[in-house]
GUGU-803219 format. One record per residue (C-alpha): x, y, z. Coordinates in pm, 1 decimal. Layout:
+----------+----------+----------+
|        X |        Y |        Z |
+----------+----------+----------+
|        X |        Y |        Z |
...
+----------+----------+----------+
END
This chain:
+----------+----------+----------+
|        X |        Y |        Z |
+----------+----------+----------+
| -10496.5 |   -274.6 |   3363.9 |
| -10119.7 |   -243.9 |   3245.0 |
| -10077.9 |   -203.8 |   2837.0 |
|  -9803.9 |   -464.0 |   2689.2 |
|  -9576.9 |   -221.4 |   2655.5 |
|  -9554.4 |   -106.6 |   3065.1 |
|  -9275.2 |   -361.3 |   3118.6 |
|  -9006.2 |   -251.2 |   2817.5 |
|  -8824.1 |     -9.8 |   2932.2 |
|  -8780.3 |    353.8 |   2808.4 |
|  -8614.8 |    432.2 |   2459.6 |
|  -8334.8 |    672.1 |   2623.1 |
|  -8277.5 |    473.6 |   2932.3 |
|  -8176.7 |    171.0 |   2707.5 |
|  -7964.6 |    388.9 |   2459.9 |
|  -7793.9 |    596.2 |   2767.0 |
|  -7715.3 |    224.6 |   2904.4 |
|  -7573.6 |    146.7 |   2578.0 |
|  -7337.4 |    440.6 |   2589.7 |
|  -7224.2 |    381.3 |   2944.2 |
|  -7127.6 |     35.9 |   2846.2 |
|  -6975.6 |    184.3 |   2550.8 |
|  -6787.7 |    403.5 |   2781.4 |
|  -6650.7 |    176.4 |   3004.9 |
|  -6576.7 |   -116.6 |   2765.3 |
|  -6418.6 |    132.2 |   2500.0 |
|  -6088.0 |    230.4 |   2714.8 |
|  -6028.8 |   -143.4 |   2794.1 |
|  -6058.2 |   -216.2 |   2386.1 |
|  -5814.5 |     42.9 |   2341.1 |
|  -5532.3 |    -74.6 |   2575.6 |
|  -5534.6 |   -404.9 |   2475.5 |
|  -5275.8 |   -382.5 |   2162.0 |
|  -5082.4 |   -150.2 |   2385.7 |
|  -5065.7 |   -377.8 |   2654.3 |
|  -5027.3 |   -699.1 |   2403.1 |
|  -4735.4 |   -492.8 |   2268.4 |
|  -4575.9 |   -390.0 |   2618.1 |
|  -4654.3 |   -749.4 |   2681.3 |
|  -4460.0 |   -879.9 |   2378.8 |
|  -4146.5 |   -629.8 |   2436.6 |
|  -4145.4 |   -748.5 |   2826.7 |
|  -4144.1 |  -1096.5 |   2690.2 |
|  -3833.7 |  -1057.1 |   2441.8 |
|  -3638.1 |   -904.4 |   2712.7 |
|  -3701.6 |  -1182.2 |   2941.0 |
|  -3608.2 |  -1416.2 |   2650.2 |
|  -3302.9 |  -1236.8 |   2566.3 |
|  -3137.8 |  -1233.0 |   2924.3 |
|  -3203.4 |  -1605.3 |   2928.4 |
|  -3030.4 |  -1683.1 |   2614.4 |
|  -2611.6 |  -1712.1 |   2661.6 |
|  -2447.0 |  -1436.7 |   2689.9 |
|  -2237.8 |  -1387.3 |   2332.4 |
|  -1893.3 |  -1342.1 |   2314.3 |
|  -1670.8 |  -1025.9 |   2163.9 |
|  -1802.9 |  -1013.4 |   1835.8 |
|  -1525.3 |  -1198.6 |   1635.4 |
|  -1606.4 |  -1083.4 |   1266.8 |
|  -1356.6 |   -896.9 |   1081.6 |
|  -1301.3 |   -802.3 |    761.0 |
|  -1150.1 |  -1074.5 |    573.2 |
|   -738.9 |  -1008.6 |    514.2 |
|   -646.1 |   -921.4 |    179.0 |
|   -588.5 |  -1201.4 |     -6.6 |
|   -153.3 |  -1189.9 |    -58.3 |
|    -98.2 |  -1099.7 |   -435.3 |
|    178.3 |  -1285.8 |   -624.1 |
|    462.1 |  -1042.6 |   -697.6 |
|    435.9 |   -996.8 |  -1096.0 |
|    720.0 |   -950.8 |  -1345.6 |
|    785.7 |   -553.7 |  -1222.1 |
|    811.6 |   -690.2 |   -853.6 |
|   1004.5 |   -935.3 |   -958.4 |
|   1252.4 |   -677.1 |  -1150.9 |
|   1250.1 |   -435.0 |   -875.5 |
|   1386.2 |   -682.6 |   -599.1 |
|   1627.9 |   -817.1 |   -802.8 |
|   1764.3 |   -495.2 |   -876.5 |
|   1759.8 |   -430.6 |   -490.2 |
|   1892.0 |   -690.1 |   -415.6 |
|   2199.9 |   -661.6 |   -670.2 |
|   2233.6 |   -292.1 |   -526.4 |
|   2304.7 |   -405.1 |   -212.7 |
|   2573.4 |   -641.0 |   -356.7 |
|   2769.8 |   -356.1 |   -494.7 |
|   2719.7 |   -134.7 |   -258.5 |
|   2930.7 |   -451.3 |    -31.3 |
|   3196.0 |   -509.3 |   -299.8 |
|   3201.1 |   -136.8 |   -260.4 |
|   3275.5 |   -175.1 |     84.0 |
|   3517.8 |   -388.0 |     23.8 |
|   3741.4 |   -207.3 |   -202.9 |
|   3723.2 |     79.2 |    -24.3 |
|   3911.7 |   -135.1 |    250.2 |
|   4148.7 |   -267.8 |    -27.8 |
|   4254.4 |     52.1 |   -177.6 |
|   4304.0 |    254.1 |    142.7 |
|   4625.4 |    150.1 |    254.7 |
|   4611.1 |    268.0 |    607.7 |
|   4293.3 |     -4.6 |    633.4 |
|   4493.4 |   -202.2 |    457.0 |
|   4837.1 |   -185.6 |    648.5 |
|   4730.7 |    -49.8 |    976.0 |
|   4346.4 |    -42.8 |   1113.0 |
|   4172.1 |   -334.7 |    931.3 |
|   4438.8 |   -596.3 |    779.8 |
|   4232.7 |   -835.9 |    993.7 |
|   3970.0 |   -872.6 |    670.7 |
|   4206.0 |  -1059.0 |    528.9 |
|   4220.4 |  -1358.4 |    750.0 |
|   4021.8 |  -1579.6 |    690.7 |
|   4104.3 |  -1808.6 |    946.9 |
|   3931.0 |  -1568.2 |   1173.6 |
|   3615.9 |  -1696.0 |   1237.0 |
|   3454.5 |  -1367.1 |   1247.5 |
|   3619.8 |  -1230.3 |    909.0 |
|   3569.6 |  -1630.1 |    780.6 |
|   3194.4 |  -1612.1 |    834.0 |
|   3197.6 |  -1320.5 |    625.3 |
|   3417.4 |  -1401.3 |    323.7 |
|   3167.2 |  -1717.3 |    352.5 |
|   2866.6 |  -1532.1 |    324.3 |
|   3033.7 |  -1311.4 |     69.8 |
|   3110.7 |  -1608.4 |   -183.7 |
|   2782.4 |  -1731.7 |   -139.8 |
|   2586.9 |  -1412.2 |   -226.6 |
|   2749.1 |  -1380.5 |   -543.9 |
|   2727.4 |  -1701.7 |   -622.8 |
|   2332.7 |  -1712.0 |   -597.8 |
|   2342.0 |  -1375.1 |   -822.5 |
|   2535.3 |  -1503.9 |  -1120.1 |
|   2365.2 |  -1831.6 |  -1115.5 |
|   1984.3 |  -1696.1 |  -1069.9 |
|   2009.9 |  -1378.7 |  -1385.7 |
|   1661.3 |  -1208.6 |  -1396.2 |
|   1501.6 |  -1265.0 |  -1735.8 |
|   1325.9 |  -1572.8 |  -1950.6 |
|   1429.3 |  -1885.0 |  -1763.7 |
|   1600.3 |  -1680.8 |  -1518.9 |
|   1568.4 |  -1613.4 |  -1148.5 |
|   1219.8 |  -1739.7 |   -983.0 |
|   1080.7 |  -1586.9 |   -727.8 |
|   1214.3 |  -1853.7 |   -466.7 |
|   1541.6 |  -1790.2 |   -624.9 |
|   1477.8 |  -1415.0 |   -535.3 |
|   1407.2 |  -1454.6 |   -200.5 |
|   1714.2 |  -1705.9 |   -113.6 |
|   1933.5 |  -1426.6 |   -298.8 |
|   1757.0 |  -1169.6 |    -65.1 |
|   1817.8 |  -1361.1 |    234.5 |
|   2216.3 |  -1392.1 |    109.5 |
|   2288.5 |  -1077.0 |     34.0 |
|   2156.9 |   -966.2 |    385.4 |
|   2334.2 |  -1270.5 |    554.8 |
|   2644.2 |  -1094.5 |    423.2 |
|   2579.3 |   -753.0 |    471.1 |
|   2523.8 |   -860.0 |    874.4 |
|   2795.0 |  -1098.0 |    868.8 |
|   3027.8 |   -794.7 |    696.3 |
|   2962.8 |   -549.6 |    975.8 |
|   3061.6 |   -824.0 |   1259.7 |
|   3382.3 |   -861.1 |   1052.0 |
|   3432.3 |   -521.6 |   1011.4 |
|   3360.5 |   -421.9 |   1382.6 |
|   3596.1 |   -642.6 |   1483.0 |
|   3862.6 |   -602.7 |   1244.1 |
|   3848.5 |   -203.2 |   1343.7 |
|   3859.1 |   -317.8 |   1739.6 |
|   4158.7 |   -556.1 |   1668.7 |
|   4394.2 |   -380.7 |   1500.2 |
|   4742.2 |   -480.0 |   1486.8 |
|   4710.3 |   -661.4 |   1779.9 |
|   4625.7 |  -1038.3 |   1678.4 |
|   4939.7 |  -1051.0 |   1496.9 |
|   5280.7 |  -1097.5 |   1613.1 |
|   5561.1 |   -920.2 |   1665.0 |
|   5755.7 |   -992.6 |   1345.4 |
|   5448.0 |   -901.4 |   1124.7 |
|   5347.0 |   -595.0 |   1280.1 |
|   5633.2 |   -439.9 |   1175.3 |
|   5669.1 |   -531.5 |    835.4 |
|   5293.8 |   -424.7 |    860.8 |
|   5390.1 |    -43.1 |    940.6 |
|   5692.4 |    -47.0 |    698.2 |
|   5516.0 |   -150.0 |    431.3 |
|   5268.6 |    149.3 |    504.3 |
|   5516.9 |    380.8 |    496.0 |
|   5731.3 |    241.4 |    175.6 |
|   5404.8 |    312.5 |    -15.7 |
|   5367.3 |    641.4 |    107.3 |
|   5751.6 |    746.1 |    -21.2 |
|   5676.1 |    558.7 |   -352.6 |
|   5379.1 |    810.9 |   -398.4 |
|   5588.4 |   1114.2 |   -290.2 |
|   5673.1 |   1332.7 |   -602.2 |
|   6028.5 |   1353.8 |   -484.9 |
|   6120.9 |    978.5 |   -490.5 |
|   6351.2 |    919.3 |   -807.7 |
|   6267.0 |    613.7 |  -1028.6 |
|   6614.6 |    462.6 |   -884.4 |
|   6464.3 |    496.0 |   -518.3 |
|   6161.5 |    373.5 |   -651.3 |
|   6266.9 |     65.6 |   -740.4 |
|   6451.7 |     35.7 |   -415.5 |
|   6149.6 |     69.1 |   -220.6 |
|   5992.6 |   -216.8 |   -421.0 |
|   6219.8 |   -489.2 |   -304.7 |
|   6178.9 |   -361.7 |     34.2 |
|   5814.6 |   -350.6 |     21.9 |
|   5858.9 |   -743.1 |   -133.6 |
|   6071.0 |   -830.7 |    168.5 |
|   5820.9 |   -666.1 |    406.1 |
|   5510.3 |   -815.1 |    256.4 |
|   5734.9 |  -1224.2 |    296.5 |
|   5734.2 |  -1155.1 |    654.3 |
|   5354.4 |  -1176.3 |    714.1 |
|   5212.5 |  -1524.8 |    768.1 |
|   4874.0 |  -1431.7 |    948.5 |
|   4754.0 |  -1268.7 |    620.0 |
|   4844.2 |  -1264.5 |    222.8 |
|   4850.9 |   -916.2 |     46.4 |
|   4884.7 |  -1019.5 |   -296.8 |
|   5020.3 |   -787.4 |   -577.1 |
|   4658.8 |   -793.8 |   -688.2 |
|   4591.6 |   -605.2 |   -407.5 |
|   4862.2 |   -351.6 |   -447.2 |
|   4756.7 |   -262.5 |   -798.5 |
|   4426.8 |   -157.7 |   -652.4 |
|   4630.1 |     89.2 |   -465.6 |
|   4599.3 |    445.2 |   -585.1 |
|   4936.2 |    529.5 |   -509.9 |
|   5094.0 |    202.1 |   -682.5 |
|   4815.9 |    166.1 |   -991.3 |
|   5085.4 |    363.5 |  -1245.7 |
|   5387.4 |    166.1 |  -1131.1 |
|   5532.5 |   -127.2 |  -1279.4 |
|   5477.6 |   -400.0 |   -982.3 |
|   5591.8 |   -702.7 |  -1135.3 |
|   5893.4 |   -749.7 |   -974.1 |
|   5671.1 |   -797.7 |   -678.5 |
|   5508.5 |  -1101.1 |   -817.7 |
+----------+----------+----------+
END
């Protein structure tokens, strides 16, 4: 006859079952966050290559917002600006006061009725009329004011070297016969006015030849305005011319 206890089963053969359990359970326990987490990566990459593909990454850092020239801009392009006006009148009476440009290379500057040099003496007016109407100061010039002065005084520096360019290339030659020569002799009357040996007497010769020279041009008008710029004519008496 069997005691109650025949049937259980040994102490150690149900605590080494345990641990084999243990031990074969314990390794699957152990992958599953890995495997959730490989799981979870695998799944983001399959949801990322089935979203649309996104363009060329369009930000940028934002522009600058343009700043508003102040008073000091202001003052400093206006200055510029006026600089480059003189520096043309410059130009220009370096043309008037050379008498070989005057007589002989560039007489052309003169006519207006070009409409090369007429584009220029346009420009010209209109340049210094937008800088004595616009003065910088209280009330003065604006800043649009500024920047249609700007855009004259370039207009005329561009339009100046067209007119000079072509008043260099043409010469003599756009004017006839009859004027050409007076053109040459008056050149040369200036140049024995300014010679030391030339008595007063001769002198004043020379003058009313230089007047009858300067009545045969028709193309252009040297004025006796002109000829006092003239370093060779600015300490004689030139009235008789007028």
């Amino acid at each position: 006859m069997r005691s109650g206890h025949d049937g259980a089963r040994p102490r150690w053969i149900r605590v080494s079952g345990a641990v084999l359990l243990l031990a074969f359970v314990l390794p699957f326990l152990v992958r599953i966050p890995v495997l959730l987490l490989a799981v979870g990566v695998l799944g983001a990459c399959v949801i990322a290559t089935m979203l649309p593909e996104r363009t060329e990454r369009t930000e940028r850092a934002a522009p600058a917002p343009r700043r508003l020239p102040d008073g000091a801009d202001l003052a400093q392009r206006w200055l510029d600006a006026q600089t480059a006006l003189m520096q043309l009148d410059d130009e220009w009476l370096s043309f008037v006061t050379d008498p070989e440009s005057l007589f002989l290379t560039r007489p052309l500057l003169l006519d207006r009725a070009d409409p090369v040099i007429g584009e220029y003496h346009r420009a010209w007016d209109a340049a210094k009329t937008a800088a004595a109407r616009h003065p910088l100061g209280e009330g003065g010039m604006t800043a649009v004011d500024l920047t249609r002065l700007e855009r004259r005084v370039t207009a005329a520096w561009d339009a100046w070297l067209r007119a000079d360019a072509r008043a260099r290339a043409v010469g003599l030659d756009n004017f006839r016969s009859g004027e050409r020569v007076a053109l040459r002799r008056s050149r040369k009357i200036i140049a024995l006015m300014d010679d030391p040996a030339t008595t007063p007497a001769f002198r004043d010769e020379l003058l009313t030849a230089l007047r009858r020279a300067l009545d045969q041009l028709e193309t252009i008008r040297i004025s006796t305005h002109d000829l006092r710029r003239i370093p060779e004519l600015m300490t004689m008496d030139l009235r008789e011319l007028e």
